[in-house]
N, C-alpha and C positions, 0 to 999 in steps of 0.2 A: 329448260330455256334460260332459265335465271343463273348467271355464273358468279353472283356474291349471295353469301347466305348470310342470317342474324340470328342468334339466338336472343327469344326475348321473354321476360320472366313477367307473370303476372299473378299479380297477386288484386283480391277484392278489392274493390273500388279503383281501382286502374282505371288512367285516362288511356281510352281506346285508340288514339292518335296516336300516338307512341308504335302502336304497331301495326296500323293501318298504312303512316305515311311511307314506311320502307316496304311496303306491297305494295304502291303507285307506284316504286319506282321502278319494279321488278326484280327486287330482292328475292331472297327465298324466305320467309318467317317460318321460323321453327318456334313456336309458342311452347315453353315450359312453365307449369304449375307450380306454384310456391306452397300448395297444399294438395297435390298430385295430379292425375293427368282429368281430374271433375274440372267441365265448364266454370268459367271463373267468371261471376258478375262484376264487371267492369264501372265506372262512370256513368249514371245516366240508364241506368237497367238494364244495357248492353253487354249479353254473353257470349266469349269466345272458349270455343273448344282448347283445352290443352292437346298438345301432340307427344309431348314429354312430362315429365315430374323432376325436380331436382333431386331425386333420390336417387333419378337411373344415370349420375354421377355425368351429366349433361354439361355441366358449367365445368368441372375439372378437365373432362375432354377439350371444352371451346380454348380456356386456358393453358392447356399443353400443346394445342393446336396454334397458338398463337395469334388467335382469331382475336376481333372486337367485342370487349365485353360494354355494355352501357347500361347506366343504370340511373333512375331517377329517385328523387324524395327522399325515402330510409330504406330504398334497393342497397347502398353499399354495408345494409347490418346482413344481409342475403350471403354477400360475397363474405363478409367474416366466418360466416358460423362454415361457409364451405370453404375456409383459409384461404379466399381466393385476392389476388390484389397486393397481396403482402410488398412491402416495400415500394410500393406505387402512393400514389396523391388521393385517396378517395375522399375528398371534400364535399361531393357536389356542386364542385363552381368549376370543373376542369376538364382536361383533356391530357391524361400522362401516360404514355407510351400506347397502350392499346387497352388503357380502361379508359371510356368518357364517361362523367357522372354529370348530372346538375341539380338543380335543386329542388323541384316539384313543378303540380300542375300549370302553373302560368308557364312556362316555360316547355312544356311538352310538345307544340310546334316547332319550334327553335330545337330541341331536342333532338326529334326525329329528323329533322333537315340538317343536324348534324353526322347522324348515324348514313344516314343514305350519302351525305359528301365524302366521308370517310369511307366510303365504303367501293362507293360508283361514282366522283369525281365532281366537281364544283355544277359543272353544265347539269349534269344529272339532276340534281339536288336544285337547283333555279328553274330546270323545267317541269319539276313536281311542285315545286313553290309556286311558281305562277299562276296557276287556274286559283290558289287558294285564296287568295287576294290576302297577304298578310304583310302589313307593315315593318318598313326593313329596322 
């Protein structure tokens, strides 16, 4: 059903929004393991299943694929150790070419309602915003 997919990396203590908000919008999440495909405790006691591990060279595919990489907090130390981003902006404050990074949990709404516009269109992304009642 879903015709944009995400890969998204989680690692312990991850804020669960991050990959919840691009399932409301009918993305596809592919959930990858930053410590392999074991349920990852999230934010708040909240475990989600891995579907992948970064090992099964998941992120270098998304990357040759051309797909959207995003990443939050000290996600973009992730994308070094897998030389991934090279010559792109990995700040966490941006959006260059098809990496977005930003900067942690406060932002992890904002976040995800950027991954889902990037991905499925502004309208998309305003009608997954809306029910959530968040300040513009």
């Amino acid at each position: 059903m879903a015709s944009k997919r995400a890969l998204v990396i989680l690692a312990k203590g991850t804020e669960q929004m991050e990959t919840i908000i691009p399932c409301r919008s009918g993305i596809e999440v592919t959930v990858a393991g930053l410590a392999g495909k074991h349920p990852v405790q999230c934010s708040c006691d909240v475990v989600i299943c891995a579907d992948a591990s970064l090992e099964d060279e998941i992120l270098n595919k998304q990357e040759n694929w051309k797909g959207l990489i995003a990443t939050i907090c000290t996600g973009p130390t992730a994308l070094l150790a897998h030389e991934i981003g090279f010559g792109s902006k990995v700040t966490t404050h941006l959006f260059d070419g098809l990496i977005l990074t930003s900067r942690g949990p406060g932002t992890s709404f904002k976040f995800a309602l950027a991954i889902v516009e990037a991905l499925s269109g502004r309208e998309v992304a305003a009608q997954v915003k809306a029910p959530l009642v968040l300040k513009d």
